[in-house]
Every structure is written in C-alpha cells, then in structure tokens.
mmCIF entry with sequence, helices, sheets and N, C-alpha, C, O atoms, coordinates in Angstrom:
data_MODEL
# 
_entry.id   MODEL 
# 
_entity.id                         1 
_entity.type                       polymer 
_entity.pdbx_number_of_molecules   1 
# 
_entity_poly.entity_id                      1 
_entity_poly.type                           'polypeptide(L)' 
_entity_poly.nstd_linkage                   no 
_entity_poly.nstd_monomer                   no 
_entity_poly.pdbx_seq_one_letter_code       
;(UNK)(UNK)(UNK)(UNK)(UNK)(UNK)(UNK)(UNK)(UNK)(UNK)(UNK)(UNK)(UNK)(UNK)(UNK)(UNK)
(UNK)(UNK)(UNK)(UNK)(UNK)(UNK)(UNK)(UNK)(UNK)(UNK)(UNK)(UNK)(UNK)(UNK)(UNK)
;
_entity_poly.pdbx_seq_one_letter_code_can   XXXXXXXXXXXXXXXXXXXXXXXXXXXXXXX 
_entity_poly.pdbx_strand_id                 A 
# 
loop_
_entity_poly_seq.entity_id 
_entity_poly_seq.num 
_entity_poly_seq.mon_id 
_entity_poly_seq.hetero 
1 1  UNK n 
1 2  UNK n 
1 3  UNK n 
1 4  UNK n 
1 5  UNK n 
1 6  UNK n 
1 7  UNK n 
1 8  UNK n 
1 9  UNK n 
1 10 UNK n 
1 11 UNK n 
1 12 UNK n 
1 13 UNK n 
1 14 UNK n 
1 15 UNK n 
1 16 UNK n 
1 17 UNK n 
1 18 UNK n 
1 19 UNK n 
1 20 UNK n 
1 21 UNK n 
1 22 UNK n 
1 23 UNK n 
1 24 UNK n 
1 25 UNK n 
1 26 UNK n 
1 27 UNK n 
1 28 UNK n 
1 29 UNK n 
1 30 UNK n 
1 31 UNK n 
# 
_struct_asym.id          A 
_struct_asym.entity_id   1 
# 
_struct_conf.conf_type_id            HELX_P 
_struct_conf.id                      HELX_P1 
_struct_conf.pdbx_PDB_helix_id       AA1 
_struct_conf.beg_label_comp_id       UNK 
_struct_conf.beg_label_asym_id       A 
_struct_conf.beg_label_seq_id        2 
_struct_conf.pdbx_beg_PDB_ins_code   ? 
_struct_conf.end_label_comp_id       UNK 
_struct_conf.end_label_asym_id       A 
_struct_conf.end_label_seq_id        30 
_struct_conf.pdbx_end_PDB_ins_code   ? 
_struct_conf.beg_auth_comp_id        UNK 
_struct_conf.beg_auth_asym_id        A 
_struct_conf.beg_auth_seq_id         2 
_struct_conf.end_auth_comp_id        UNK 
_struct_conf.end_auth_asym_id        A 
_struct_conf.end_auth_seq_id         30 
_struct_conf.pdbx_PDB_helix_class    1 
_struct_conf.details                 ? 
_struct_conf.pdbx_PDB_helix_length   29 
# 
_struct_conf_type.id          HELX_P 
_struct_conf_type.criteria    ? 
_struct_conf_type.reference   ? 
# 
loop_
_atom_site.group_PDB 
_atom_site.id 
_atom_site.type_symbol 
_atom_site.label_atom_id 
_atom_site.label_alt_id 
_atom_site.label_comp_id 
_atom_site.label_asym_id 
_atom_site.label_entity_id 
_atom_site.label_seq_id 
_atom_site.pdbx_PDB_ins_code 
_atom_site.Cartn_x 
_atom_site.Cartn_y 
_atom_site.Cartn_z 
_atom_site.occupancy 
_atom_site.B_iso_or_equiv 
_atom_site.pdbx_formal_charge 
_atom_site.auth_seq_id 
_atom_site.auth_comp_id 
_atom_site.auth_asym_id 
_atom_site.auth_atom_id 
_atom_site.pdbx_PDB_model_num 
ATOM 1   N N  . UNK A 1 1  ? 9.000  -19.321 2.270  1.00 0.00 ? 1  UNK A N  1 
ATOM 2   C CA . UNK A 1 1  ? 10.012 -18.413 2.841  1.00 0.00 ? 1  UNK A CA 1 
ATOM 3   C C  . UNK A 1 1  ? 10.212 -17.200 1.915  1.00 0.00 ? 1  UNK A C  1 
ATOM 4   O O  . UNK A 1 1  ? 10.607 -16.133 2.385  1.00 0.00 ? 1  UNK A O  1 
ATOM 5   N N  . UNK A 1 2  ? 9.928  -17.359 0.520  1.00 0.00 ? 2  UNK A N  1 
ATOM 6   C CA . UNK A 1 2  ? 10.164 -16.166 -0.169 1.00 0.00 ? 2  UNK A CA 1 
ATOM 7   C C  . UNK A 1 2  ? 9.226  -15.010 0.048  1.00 0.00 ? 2  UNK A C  1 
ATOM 8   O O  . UNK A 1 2  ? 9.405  -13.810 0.254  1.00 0.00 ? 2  UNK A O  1 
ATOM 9   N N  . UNK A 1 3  ? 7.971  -15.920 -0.089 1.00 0.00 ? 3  UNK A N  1 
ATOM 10  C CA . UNK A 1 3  ? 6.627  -14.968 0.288  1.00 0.00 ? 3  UNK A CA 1 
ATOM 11  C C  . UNK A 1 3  ? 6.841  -14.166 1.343  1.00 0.00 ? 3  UNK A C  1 
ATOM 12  O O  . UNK A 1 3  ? 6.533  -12.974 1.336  1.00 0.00 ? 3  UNK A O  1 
ATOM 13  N N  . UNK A 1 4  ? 7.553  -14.945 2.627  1.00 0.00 ? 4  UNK A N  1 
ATOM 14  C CA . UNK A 1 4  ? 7.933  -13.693 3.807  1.00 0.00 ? 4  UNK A CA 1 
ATOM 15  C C  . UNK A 1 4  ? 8.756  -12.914 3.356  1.00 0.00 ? 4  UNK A C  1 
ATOM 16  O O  . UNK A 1 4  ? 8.662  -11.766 3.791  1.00 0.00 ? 4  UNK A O  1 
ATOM 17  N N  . UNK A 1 5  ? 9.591  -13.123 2.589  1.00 0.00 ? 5  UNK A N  1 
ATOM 18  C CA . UNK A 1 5  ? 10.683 -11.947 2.276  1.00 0.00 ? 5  UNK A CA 1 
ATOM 19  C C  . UNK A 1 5  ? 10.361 -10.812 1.868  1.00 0.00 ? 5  UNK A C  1 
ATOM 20  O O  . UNK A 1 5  ? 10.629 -9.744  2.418  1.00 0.00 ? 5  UNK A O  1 
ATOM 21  N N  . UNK A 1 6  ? 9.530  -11.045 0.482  1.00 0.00 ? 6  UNK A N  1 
ATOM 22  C CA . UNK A 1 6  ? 9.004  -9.846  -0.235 1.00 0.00 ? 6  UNK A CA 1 
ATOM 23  C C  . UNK A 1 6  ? 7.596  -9.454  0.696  1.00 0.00 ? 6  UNK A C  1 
ATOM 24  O O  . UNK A 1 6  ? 6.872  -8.504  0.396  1.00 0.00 ? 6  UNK A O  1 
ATOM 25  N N  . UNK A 1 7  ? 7.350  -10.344 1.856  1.00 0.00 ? 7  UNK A N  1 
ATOM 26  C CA . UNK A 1 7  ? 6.263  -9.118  3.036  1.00 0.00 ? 7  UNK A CA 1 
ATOM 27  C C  . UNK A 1 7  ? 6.695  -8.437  3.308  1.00 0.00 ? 7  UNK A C  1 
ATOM 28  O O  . UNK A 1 7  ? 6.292  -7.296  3.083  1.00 0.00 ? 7  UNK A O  1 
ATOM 29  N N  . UNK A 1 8  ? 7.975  -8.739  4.076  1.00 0.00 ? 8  UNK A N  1 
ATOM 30  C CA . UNK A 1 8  ? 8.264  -8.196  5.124  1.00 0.00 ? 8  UNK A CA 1 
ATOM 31  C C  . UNK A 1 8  ? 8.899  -6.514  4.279  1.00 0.00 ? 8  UNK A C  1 
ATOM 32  O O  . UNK A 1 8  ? 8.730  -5.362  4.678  1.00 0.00 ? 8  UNK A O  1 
ATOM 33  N N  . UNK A 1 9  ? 9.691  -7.054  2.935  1.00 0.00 ? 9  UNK A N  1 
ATOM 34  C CA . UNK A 1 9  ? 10.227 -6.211  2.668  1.00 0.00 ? 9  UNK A CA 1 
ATOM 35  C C  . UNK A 1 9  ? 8.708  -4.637  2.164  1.00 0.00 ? 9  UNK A C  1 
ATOM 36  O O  . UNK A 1 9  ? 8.669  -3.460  2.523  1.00 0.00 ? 9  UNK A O  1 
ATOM 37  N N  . UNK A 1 10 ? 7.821  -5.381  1.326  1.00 0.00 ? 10 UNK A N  1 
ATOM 38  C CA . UNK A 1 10 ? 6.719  -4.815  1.752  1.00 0.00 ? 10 UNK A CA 1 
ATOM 39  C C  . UNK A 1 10 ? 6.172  -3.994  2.733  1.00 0.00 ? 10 UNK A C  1 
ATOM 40  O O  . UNK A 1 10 ? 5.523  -2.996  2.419  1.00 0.00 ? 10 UNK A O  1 
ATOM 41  N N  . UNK A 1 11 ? 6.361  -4.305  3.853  1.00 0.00 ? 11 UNK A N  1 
ATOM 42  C CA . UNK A 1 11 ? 6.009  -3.747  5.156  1.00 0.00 ? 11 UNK A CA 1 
ATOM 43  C C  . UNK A 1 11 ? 7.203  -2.581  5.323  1.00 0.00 ? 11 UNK A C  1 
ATOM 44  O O  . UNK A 1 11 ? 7.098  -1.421  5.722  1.00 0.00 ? 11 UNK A O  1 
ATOM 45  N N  . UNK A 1 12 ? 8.259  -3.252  4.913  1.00 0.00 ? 12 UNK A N  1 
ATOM 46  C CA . UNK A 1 12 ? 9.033  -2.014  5.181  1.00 0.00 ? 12 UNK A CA 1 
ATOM 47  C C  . UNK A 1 12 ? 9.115  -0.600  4.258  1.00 0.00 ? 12 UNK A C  1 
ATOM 48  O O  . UNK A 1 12 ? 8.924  0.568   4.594  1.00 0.00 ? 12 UNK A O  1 
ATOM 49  N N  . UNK A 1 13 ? 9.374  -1.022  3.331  1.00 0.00 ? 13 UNK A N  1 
ATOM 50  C CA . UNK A 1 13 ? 8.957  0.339   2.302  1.00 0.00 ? 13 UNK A CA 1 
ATOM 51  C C  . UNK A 1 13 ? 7.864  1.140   2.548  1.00 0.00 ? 13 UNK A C  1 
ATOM 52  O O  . UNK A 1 13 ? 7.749  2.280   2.097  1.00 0.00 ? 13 UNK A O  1 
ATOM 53  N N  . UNK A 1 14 ? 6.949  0.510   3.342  1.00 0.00 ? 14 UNK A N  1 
ATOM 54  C CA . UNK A 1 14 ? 5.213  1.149   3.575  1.00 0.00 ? 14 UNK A CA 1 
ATOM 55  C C  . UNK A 1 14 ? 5.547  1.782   4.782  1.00 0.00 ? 14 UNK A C  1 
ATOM 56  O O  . UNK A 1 14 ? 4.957  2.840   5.001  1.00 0.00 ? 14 UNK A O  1 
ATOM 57  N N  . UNK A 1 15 ? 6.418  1.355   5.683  1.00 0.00 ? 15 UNK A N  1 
ATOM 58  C CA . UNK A 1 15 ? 7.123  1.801   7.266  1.00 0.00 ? 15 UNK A CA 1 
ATOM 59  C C  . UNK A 1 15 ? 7.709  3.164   6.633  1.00 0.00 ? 15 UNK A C  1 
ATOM 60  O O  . UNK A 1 15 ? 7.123  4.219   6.878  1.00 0.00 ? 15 UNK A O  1 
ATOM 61  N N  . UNK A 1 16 ? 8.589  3.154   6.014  1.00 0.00 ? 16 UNK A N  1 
ATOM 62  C CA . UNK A 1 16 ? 9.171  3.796   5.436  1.00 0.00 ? 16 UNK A CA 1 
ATOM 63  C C  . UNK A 1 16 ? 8.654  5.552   4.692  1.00 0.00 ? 16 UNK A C  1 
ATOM 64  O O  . UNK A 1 16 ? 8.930  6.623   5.232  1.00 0.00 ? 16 UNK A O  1 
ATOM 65  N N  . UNK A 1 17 ? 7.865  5.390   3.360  1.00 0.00 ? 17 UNK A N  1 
ATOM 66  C CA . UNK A 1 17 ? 6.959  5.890   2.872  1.00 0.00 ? 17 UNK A CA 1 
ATOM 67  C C  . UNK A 1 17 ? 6.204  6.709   3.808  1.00 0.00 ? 17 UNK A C  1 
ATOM 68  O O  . UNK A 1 17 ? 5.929  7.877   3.536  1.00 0.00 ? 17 UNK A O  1 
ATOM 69  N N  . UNK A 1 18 ? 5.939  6.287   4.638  1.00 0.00 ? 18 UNK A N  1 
ATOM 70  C CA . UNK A 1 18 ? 4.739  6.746   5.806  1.00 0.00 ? 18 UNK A CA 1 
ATOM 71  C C  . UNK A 1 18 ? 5.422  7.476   6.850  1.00 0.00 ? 18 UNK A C  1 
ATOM 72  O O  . UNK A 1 18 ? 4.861  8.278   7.597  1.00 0.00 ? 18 UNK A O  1 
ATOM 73  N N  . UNK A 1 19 ? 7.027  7.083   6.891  1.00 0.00 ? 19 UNK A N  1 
ATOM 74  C CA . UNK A 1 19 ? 7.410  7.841   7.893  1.00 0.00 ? 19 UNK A CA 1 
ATOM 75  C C  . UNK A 1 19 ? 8.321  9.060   6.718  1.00 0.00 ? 19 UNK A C  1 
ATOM 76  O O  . UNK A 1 19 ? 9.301  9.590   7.242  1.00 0.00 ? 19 UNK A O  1 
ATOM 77  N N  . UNK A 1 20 ? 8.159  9.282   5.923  1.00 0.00 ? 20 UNK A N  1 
ATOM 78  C CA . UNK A 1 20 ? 8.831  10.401  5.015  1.00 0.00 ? 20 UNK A CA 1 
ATOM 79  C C  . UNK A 1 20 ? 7.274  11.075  5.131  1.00 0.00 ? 20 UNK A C  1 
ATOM 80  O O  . UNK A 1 20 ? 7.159  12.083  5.827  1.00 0.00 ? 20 UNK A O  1 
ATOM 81  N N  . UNK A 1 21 ? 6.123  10.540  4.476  1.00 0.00 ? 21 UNK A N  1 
ATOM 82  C CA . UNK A 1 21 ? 5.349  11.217  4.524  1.00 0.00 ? 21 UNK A CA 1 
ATOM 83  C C  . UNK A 1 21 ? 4.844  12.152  5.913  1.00 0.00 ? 21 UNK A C  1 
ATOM 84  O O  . UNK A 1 21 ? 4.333  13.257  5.731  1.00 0.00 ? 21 UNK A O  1 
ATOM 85  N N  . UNK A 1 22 ? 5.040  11.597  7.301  1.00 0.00 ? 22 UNK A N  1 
ATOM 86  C CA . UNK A 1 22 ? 4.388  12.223  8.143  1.00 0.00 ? 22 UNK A CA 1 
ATOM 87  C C  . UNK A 1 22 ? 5.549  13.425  8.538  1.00 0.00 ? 22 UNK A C  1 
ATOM 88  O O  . UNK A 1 22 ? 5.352  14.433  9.215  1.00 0.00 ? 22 UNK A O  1 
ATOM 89  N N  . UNK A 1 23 ? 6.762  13.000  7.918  1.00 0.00 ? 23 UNK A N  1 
ATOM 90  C CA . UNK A 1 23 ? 7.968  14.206  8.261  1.00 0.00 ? 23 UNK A CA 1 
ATOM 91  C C  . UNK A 1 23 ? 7.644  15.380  7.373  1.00 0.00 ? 23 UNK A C  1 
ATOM 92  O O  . UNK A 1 23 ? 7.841  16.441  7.965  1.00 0.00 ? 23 UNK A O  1 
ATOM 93  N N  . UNK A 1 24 ? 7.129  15.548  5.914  1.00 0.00 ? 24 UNK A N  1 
ATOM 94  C CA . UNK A 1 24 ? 6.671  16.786  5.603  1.00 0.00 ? 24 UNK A CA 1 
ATOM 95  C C  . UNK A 1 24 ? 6.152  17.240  5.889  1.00 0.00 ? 24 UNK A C  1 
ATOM 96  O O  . UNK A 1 24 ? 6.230  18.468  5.865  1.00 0.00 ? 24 UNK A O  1 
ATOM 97  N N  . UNK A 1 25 ? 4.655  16.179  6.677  1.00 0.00 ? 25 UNK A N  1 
ATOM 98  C CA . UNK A 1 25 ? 3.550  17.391  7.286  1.00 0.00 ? 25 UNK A CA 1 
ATOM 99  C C  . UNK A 1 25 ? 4.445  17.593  8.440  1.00 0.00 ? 25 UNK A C  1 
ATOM 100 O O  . UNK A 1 25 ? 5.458  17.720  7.753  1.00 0.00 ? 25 UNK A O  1 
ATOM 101 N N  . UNK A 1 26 ? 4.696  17.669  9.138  1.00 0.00 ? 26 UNK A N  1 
ATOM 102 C CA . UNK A 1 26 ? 5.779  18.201  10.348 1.00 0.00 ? 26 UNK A CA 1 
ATOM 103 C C  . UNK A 1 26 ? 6.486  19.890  9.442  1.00 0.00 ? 26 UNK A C  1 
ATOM 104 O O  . UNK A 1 26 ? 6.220  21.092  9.441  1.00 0.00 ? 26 UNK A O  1 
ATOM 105 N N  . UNK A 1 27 ? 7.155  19.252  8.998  1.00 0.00 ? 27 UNK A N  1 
ATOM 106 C CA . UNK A 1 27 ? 7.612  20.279  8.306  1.00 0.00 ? 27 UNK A CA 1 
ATOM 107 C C  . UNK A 1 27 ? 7.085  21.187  7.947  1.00 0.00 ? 27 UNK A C  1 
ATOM 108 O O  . UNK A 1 27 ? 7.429  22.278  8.401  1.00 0.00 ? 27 UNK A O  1 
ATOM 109 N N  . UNK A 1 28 ? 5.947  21.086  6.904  1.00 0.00 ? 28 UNK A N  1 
ATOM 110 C CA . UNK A 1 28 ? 4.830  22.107  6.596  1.00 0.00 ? 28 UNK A CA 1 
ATOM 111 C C  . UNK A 1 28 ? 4.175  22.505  7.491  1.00 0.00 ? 28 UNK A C  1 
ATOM 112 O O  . UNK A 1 28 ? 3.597  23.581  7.340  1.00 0.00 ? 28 UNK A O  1 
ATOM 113 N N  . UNK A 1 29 ? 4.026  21.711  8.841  1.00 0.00 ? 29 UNK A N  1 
ATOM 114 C CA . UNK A 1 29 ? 3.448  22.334  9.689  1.00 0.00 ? 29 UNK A CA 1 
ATOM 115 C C  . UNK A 1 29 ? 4.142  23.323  10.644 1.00 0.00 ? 29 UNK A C  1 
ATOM 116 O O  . UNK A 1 29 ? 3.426  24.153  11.205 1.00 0.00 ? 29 UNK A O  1 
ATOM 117 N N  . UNK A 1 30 ? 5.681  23.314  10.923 1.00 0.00 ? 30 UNK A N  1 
ATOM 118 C CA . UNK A 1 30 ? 6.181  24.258  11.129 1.00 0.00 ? 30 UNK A CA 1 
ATOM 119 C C  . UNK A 1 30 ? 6.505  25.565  10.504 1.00 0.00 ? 30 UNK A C  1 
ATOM 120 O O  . UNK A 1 30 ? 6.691  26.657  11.041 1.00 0.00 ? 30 UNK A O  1 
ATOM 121 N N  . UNK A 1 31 ? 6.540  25.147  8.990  1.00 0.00 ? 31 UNK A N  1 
ATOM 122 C CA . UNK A 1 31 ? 6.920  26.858  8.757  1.00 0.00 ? 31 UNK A CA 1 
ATOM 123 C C  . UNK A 1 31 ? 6.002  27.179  8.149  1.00 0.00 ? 31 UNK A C  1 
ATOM 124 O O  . UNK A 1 31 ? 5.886  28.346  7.776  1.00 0.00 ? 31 UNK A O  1 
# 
C-alpha cells in the first residue's frame, strides 16, 4: 500500500510538471 502511495503521488507531480510545462509553451506561443 505504500508503494501505491508514493506512485500515485509520482504520477501526480509528473501530471503536474507537464501541465506547467505545456502552459509556457502556450504562453510563448502567444506572445
């Protein structure tokens, strides 16, 4: 059960990360 914890939490930081990252190129791609 721990192992899922630190996945999931895993998965989320990477969810995360990835969705900051695709918001700059947005950004950079607008102005």
């Amino acid at each position: 059960m721990e192992y899922m914890g630190s996945f999931l939490r895993k998965a989320a930081t990477t969810n995360l990360f990835n969705s900051i990252k695709k918001r700059k190129v947005q950004n950079r791609a607008m102005s």
